[in-house]
C-alpha positions in Angstrom: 0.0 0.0 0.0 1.5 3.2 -1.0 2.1 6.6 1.1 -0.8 8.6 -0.8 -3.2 5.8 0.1 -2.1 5.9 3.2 -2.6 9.7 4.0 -5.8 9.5 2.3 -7.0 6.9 5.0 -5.8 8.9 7.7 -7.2 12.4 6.1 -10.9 10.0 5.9 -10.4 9.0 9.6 -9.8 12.4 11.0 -12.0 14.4 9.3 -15.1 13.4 9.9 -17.6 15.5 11.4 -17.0 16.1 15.4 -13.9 14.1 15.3 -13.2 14.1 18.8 -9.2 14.5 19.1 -8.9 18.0 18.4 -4.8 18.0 18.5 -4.8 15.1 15.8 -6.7 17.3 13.6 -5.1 20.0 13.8 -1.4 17.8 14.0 -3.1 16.6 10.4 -4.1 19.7 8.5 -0.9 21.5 9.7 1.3 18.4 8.3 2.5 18.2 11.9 3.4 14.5 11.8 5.4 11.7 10.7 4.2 9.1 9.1 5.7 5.3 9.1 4.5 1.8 7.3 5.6 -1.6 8.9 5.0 -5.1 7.9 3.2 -7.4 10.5 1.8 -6.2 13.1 2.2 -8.1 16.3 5.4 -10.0 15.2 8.1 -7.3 16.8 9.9 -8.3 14.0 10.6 -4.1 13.4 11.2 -3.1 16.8 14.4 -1.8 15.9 12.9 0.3 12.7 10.2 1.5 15.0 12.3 2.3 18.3 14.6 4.0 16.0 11.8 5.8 13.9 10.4 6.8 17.1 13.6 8.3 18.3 13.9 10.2 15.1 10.6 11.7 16.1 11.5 12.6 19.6 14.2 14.9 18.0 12.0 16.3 15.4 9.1 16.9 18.1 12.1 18.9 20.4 14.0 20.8 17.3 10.2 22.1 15.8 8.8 22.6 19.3 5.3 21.5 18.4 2.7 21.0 20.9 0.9 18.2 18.6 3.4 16.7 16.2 2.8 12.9 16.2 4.0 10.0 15.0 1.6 7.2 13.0 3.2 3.8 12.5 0.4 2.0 10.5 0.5 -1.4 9.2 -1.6 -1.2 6.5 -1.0 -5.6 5.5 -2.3 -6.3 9.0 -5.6 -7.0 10.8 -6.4 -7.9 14.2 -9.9 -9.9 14.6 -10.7 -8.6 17.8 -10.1 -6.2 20.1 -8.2 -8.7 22.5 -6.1 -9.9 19.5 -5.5 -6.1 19.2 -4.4 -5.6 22.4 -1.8 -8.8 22.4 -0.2 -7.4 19.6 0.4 -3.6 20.7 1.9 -4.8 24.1 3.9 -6.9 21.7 5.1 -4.5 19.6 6.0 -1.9 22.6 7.8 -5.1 24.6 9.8 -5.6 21.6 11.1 -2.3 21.4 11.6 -2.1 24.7 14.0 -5.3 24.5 15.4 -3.8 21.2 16.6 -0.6 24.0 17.7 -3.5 26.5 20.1 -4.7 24.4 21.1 -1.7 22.8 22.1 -0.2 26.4 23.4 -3.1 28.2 20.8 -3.7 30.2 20.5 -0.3 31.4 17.9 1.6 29.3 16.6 4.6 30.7 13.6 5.0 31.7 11.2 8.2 32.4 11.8 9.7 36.1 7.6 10.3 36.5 6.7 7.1 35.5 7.1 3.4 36.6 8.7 1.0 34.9 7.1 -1.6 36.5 4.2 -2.6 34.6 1.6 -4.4 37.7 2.3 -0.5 39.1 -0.7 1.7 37.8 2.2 4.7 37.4 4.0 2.5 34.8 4.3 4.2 31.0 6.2 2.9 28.4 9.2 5.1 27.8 11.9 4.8 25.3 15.3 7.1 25.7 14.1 8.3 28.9 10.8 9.5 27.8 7.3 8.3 28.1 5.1 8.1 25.3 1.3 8.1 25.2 0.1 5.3 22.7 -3.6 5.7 20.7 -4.1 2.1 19.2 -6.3 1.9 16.3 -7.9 -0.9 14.4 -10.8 -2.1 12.3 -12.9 -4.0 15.3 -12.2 -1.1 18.0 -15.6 -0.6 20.0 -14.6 3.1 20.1 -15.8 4.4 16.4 -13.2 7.6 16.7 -10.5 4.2 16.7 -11.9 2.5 14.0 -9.2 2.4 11.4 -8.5 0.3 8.2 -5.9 -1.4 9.9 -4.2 -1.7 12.8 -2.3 1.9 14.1 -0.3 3.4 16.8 -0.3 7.1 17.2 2.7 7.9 19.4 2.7 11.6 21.2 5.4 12.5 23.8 4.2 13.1 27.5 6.4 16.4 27.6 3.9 17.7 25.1 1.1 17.6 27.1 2.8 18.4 30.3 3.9 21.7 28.3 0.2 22.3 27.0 -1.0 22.1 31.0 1.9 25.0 31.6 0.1 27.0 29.0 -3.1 26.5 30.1 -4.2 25.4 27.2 -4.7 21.0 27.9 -7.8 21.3 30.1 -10.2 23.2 27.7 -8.3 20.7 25.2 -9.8 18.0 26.8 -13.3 19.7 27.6 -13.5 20.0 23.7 -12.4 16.4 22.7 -15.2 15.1 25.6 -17.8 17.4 23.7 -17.0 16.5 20.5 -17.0 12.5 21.5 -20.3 12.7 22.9 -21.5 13.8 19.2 -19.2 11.6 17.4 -19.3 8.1 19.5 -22.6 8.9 21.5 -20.3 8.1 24.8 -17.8 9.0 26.7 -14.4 6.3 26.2 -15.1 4.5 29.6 -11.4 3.9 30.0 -10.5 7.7 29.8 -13.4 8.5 32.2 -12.7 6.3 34.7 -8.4 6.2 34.7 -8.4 10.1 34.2 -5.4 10.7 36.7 -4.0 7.1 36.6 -3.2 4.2 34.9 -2.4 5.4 31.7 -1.2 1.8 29.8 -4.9 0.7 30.0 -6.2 3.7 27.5 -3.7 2.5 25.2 -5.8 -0.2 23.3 -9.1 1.6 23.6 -10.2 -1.6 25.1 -12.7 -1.4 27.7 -11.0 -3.6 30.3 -12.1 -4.2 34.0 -10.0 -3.3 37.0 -8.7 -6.7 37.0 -7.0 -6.3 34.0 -2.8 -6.5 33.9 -1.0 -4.9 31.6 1.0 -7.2 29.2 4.1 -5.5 28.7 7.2 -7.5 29.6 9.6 -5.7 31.0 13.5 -6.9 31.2 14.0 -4.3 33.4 
């Protein structure tokens, strides 16, 4: 699947009427993103291509200074069946890069000073080169329409960016919007972001609706 088709997918998933992330819609129409195609999703087989893409975007994201720049890693020859198949897969994918960082530092990779990297605590994040990431997983049987996608996705954004947006002033009406909007688009709330609002933020990752009982399925070497 080429890059234009690819844009054009994303281009049809944002901008639909009361889209409810507001930042990825503007990230999109500014051009305020990178965007990366793997093969197989689940496999971990590019870890090192993504871990290394993603670095490349944690320098971009620092040298532009953008609030919303992101970074889409879509594997358009993929599909996951279910939302649980889904959700393997992406806690695959993120272990594997976080192996891929293992190695590549010894045994020593840093992690992010505000988050755990301990994932049974509900403070863990996954964090490569010392910073966390917030992950928005994406894929054809999501339960959440504004995360139905053609195939699967992961939408990467640094933590740094939104803990700058709360120092402007700017992430709470943000958020206020997105709910608004979400309420129009999906007809609910996400249950997950309601209820883990100041915690526990691996369990939004999937857009899963998991119980309290659930444990997040990164494996950590750490």
């Amino acid at each position: 699947m080429d890059l234009q088709k690819q844009l054009k997918d994303i281009k049809d998933h944002l901008l639909r009427p009361n889209y409810p992330c507001v930042a990825a819609v503007q990230s999109f129409l500014k051009g305020d993103f990178l965007l990366r195609s793997y093969p197989r999703f689940g496999s971990g087989e590019c870890a090192s291509t993504l871990a290394e893409d993603l670095l490349h975007f944690k320098r971009e994201q620092k040298r532009l200074n953008s609030d919303y720049y992101s970074l889409w890693a879509v594997f358009p020859e993929s599909k996951a069946d279910s939302e649980a198949e889904f959700e393997e897969s992406l806690w695959h994918e993120l272990s594997a890069m976080h192996t891929y960082e293992y190695k590549k530092h010894n045994g020593h990779p840093p992690g992010d000073p505000k988050f755990s990297t301990n994932p049974l605590d509900k403070n863990f994040c996954f964090s490569l080169d010392g910073s966390a990431f917030f992950v928005v997983g994406m894929h054809p049987q999501s339960s959440r329409k504004a995360r139905q996608f053609p195939y699967p996705a992961l939408v990467f954004n640094l933590y740094e960016q939104f803990q700058k947006l709360m120092d402007k002033g700017t992430f709470d009406p943000m958020v206020q919007a997105n709910r608004a909007r979400e309420k129009v688009f999906d007809g609910t709330l996400n249950p997950m972001v309601m209820k883990y609002t100041q915690d526990n933020e691996a369990i939004k990752f999937s857009g899963k609706n998991n119980n309290d009982e659930w444990v997040c399925p990164f494996k950590s070497l750490v």
